[in-house]
C-alpha positions in Angstrom: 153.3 134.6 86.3 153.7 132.1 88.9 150.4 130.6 89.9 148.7 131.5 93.4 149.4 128.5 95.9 146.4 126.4 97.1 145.1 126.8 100.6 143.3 124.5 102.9 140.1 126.3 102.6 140.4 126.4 98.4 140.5 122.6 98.5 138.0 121.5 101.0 135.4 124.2 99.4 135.9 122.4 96.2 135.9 118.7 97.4 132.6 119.6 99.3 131.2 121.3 96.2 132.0 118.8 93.9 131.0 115.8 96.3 127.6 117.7 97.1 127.3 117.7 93.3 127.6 114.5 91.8 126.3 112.9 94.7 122.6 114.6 94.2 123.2 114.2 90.3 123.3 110.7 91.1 120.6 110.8 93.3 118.1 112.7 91.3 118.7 110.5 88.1 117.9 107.8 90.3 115.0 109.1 91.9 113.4 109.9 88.1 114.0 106.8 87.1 112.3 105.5 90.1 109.0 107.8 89.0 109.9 106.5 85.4 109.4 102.7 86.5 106.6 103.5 88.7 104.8 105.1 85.6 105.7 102.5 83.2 105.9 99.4 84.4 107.5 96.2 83.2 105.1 93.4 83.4 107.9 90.8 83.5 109.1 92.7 86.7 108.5 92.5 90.5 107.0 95.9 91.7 107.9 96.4 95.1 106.7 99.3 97.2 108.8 102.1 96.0 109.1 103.5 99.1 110.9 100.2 100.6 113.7 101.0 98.0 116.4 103.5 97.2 114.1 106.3 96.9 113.6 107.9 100.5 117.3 108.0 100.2 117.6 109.6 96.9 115.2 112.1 98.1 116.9 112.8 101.0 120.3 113.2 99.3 118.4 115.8 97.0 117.2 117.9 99.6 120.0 118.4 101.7 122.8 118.3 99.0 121.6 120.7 96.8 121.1 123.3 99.1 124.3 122.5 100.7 126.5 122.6 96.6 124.6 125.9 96.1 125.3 127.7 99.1 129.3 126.3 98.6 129.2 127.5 94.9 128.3 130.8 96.4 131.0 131.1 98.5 133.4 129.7 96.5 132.0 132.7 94.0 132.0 135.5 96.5 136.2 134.5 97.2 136.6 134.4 93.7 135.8 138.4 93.2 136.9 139.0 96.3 140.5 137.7 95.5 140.3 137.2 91.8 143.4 135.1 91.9 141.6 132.0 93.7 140.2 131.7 90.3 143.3 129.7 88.9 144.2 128.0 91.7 144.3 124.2 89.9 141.7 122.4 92.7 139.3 124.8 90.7 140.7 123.7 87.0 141.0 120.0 87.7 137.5 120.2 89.4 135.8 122.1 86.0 137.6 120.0 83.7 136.9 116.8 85.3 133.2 117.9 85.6 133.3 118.7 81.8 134.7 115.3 81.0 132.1 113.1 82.9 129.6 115.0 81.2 131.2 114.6 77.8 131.6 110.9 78.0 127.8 110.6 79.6 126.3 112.0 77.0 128.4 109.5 74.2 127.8 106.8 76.8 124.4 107.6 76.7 124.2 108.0 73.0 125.8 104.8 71.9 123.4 102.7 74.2 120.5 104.3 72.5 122.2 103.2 69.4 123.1 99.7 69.9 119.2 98.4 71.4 118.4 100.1 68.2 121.0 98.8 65.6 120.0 95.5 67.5 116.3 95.2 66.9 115.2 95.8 70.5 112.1 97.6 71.4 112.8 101.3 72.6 109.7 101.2 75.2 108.5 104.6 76.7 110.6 103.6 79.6 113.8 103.0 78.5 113.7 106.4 76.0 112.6 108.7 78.8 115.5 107.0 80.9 117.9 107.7 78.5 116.8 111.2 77.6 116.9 112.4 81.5 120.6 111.5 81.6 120.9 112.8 78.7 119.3 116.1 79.6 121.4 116.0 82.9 124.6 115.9 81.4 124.1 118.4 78.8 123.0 120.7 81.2 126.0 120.3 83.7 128.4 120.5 80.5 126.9 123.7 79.1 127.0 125.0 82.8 130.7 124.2 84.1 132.0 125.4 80.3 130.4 128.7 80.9 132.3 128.7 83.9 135.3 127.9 82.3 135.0 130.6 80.2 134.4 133.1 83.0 130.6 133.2 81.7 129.1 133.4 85.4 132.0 136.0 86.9 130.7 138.6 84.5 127.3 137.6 85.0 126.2 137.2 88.5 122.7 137.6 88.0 122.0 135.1 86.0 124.2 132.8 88.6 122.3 133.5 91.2 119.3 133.0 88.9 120.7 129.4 87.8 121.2 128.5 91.4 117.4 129.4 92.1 115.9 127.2 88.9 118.6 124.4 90.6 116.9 124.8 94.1 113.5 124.9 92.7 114.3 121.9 90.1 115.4 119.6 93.5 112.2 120.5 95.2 110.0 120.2 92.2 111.4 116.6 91.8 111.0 115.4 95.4 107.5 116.9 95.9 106.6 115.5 92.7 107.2 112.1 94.0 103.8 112.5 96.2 101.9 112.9 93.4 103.5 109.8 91.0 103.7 107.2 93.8 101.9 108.3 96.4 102.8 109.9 99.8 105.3 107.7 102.9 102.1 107.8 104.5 100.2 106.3 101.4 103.3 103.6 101.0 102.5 102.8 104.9 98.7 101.8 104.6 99.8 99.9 101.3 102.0 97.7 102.9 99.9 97.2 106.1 96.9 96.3 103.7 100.0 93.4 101.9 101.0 92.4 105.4 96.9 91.9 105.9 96.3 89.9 102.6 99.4 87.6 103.7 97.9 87.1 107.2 94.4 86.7 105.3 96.6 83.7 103.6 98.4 81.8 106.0 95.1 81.4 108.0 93.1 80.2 105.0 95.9 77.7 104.6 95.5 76.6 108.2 91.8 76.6 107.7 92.2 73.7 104.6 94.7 71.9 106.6 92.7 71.5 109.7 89.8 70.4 107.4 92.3 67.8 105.7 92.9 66.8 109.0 89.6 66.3 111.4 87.0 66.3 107.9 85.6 69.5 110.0 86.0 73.4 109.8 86.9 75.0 112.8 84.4 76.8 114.3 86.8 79.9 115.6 90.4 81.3 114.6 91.4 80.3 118.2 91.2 76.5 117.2 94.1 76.9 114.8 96.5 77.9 117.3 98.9 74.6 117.4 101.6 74.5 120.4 104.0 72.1 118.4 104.0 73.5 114.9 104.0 77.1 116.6 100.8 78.4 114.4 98.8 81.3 116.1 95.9 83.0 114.0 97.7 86.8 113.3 95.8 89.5 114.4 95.4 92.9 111.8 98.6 94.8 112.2 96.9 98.4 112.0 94.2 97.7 114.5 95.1 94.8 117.4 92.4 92.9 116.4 91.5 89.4 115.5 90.8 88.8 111.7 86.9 87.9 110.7 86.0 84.4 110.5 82.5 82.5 110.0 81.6 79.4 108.7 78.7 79.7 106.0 78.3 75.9 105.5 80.6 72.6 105.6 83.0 73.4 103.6 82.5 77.1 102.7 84.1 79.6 105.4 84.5 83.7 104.9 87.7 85.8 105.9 87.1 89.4 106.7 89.6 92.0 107.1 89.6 96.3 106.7 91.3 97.9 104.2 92.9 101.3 104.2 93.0 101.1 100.2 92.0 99.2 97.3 94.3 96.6 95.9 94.3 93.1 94.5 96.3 89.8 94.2 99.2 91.8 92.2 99.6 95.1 94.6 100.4 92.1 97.2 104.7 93.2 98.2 105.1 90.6 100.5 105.0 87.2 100.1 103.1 85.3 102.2 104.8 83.2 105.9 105.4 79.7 104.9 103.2 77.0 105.4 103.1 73.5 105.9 100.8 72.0 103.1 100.2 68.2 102.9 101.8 66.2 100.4 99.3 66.0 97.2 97.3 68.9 98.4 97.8 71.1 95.6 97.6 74.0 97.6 98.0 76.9 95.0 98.0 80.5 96.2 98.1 81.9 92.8 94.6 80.5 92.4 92.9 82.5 95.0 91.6 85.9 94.2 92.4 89.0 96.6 90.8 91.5 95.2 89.4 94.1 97.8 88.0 97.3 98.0 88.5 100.1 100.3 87.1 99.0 103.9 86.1 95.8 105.2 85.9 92.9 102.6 85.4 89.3 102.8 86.9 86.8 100.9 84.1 84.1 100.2 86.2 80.4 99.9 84.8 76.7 99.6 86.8 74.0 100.0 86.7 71.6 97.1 87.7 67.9 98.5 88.9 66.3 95.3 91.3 68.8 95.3 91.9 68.9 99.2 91.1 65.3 100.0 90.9 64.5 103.8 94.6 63.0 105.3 94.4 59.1 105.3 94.7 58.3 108.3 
């Protein structure tokens, strides 16, 4: 029996389908990981905000892609009993079989790297075990799935198609939504990185502060004496609210900096790194060794200025 020919609409049904489909795959074993790292941290790694990284775009993907594979899948399902002969036309084959392969090599792929960080000695943290059991999960799931199709499974049972194609619509919700509660809403992500932006302004000025100590043996007695027209330095002002930073002078060589906080954080929540400064030669200027600690609100940061470790410029 000669095989029905391929139309225009047969292949670009597919292509979308199977585009829509690996693409959110991708995108949702991404995301998980994302949660995955968020939850477990590795202490030898930089955290960045989560949301300054892939995974507004993995969401995104998840959202519109799914919807948009399931509603194909549907109508490439509907054509299919309609004209059961669209059912072998090869776009269709090649695009099950492919799908069947990818999973069959992820899951070995993903079972032979389990294998090796354990035949070498490595240690199988929480992180790394839950990583490899999502793909793991994933690909099974998409294997069992596209062989049932193969097999005709779904055609005789469109129920529990339409059923599967609810869990997957559910599944990509559940996993975006579920971001809000692991890392925190945008709007969360937002207040976090104006209170870092805050904590490196909060920086740079107490920098100034020591410098123009080192320099005139004096502290200055407002923010507004900082402001230098050659090296370009003007006292930042908080991002969220316009206004000027606090700053007062609680004895020669002690001075507090004051700012409001949407959240609570410290030193290691900080994202951003702080604007370069200028520090004298032998000052020993070391950020690490100030403490940023801050509660929800306003909070002052309490410094003295020790001069065997800041000595005053020679001049």
């Amino acid at each position: 029996m000669d095989r029905p020919k391929i139309t225009p609409k047969d292949f670009f049904l597919w292509l979308g389908a199977m585009v829509a489909l690996y693409w959110s795959v991708v995108a949702f074993i991404l995301l998980i990981f994302n949660y995955i790292d968020y939850a477990f941290p590795n202490a030898l790694s930089y955290a960045p905000d989560p949301y300054e990284g892939g995974m507004p775009y993995e969401m995104a993907s998840i959202l519109v892609l799914v919807p948009v594979y399931i509603a194909l899948s549907l109508f490439i399902r509907r054509a299919i009993a309609q004209d059961p002969t669209r059912k072998d036309v090869w776009v269709r084959r090649w695009a099950v079989i492919l799908t069947l392969f990818v999973a069959g090599v992820t899951v070995a792929v993903d079972v032979i790297t389990l294998l090796t960080s354990f035949f070498r000695g490595e240690e199988l943290t929480t992180a790394f075990l839950l990583k490899v059991l999502v793909v793991l999960a994933v690909a099974l799931v998409g294997f069992a799935y596209f062989a049932a199709d193969l097999k005709g499974y779904w055609d005789r049972y469109r129920q529990r198609e339409r059923f599967a194609c609810v869990a997957l619509g559910v599944l990509a919700l559940v996993s975006v939504v579920a971001g809000f509660f692991i890392v925190g809403t945008p709007s969360d992500a937002r207040l976090l990185r104006l209170d870092n932006q805050k904590i490196s302004d909060l920086q740079s000025i107490q920098w100034q502060v020591v410098n123009y100590w080192q320099a005139k043996q004096t502290l200055p007695a407002a923010l507004s004496d900082l402001s230098d027209p050659i090296s370009g330095f003007i006292a930042p002002t908080d991002p969220q609210s316009g206004d000027a930073y606090g700053y007062k002078t609680t004895g020669e060589l002690s001075f507090d900096l004051c700012a409001v906080f949407s959240k609570s954080g410290d030193a290691a929540g900080v994202s951003r790194a702080p604007a370069p400064v200028s520090y004298p030669a032998g000052s020993g200027a070391d950020l690490s060794a100030s403490s940023w600690s801050h509660g929800a609100g306003e909070t002052c940061f309490e410094r003295t200025i020790d001069p065997e470790k800041y000595p005053p410029l020679k001049k």
